[in-house]
C-alpha positions, 0 to 999 in steps of 0.5 A: 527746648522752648526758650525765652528773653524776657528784658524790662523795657526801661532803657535800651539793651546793651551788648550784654544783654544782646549776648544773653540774648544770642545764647538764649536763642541759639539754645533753643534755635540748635535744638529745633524748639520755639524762642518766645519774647516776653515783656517783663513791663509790671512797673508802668512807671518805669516802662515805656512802649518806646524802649520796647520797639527799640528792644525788639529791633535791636534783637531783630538787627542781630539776627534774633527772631521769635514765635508768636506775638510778643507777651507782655506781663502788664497784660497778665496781671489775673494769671499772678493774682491766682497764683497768689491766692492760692498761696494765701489759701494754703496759709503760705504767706504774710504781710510784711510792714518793713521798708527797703531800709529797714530791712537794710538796716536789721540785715546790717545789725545782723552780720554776724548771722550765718547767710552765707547761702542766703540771696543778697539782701534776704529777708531776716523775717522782722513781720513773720511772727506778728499778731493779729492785733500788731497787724492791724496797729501797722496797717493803719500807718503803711500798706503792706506787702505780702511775703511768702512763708517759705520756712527756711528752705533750703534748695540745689539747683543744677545749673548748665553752666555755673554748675550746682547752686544751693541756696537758702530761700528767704520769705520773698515778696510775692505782692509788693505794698503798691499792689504789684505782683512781685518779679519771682512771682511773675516769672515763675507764672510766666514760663510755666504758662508758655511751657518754657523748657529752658531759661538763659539769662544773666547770672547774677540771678543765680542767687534768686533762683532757689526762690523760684523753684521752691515757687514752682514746686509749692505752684505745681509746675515744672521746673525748666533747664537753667543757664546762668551767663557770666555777665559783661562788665566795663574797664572797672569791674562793673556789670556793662551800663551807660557810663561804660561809653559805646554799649548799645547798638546805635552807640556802636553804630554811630562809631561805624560798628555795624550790627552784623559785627556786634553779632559776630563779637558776640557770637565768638566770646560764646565760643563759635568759631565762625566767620565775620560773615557767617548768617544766623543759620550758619550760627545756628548749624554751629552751635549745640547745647554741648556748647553752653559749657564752652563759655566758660564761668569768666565774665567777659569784658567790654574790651574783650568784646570790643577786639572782635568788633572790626575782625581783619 
């Protein structure tokens, strides 16, 4: 089972990325198959190489190592550009004028529209019917982004964890209007370039995940084993963020909570019975991929976590 942990190097990673992470790696470690880290770095104005470095010793400080050099998407840029391309060949795709609050605000007008299976903040199609003519009146005003056609498709997935998910799959951004290439985008490129076999990651990504597979399937390449983790969340009910207090490693440090015990918090909250002590290989002789369904579909919370911090 090839795996991989692909964060966005803008901030530092907290305890629940880190769980994400263990999971990830011990997945993949429990079945003998290579762990890979991956850069998600498109936007350069909102990455840094600083929060790399401290991302990449922070998984290093819990036990987390990977194969081979670590790849970075800034540096893949042609891969997604081809992919596009052929998207656009295949006339499966248009350019899109709407800004982020004009969508909002159709997506507001239209509550009473059937989205129940809809990802957040789906599409309505305002740019999908445009003519020729109503095209080139608005890109004279505004840079377009370019969306995929994607017909109303409707997709089950079935997760490891969370189970099945269907869902429908709006016309997603494949480009942004700033030229980027677009995360689905990317992300479907990506794993199937380095051959990922499974993917453990947070699941408030469930709901795009249709997306990437109607991707996949337009793309012509495999569809890998999906885990979708109940997410750590603060005192109010919110996903983990810096206003929770001590969530990243040298925040704990600072408390006298060493990296070894965060592991070891995080490692129990995934269900393993392990001691304080326990090394990696420890963990991984522990763990099997029957375990996934052991961590249960609750999120966890902060203060849970926080009781196995210091074990007696």
């Amino acid at each position: 089972m090839r795996g991989r942990f692909a964060p966005s190097p803008t901030g530092s990673l907290h305890v629940g990325n880190l769980r994400t992470a263990l999971l990830a790696w011990l997945v993949s470690r429990s079945a003998g198959g290579a762990f890979l880290v991956r850069m998600e770095d498109l936007d350069r104005a909102t990455s840094a190489e600083r929060y790399e470095k401290a991302q990449l010793a922070d998984l290093a400080a819990v036990g987390i190592d990977h194969d081979g050099a670590v790849v970075r998407q800034s540096e893949r840029r042609p891969r997604y550009e081809a992919a596009i391309a052929e998207l656009v060949d295949r006339d499966l795709t248009y350019e899109c004028f709407c800004t982020r609050r004009e969508i909002r605000l159709e997506i507001e007008r239209a509550v009473s529209a059937p989205h129940a299976d809809r990802p957040e903040g789906a599409y309505p199609g305002t740019c999908r019917e445009l003519t020729s003519v109503q095209r080139a009146a608005r890109r004279r005003d505004r840079p377009p982004a370019l969306r995929l056609r994607a017909g109303g498709a409707r997709l089950t997935i079935q997760d490891e964890l969370a189970g099945e998910h269907t869902g429908r799959v709006d016309d997603v951004v494949l480009r942004r209007n700033d030229g980027l290439p677009a995360y689905n985008l990317a992300v479907v490129v990506d794993d199937a370039a380095q051959g990922v076999e499974v993917v453990v990651r947070g699941n408030d990504l469930l709901s795009s995940t249709p997306r990437q597979v109607l991707l996949q399937r337009l793309l012509g390449v495999p569809t890998p084993c999906y885990v979708h983790v109940p997410l750590v969340l603060g005192a109010d009910g919110e996903r983990l963020a810096k206003r929770h207090g001590a969530v990243t490693l040298s925040d704990l440090a600072a408390r006298g909570v060493s990296a070894r015990c965060v592991r070891h918090a995080l490692a129990r909250s995934l269900g393993i019975d392990a001691p304080a002590d326990a090394t990696r290989s420890e963990l991984v002789e522990r763990f099997d991929l029957e375990d996934v369904r052991r961590v249960g579909r609750r999120p966890v919370t902060l203060a849970e976590l926080q009781t196995a911090f210091c074990p007696a």
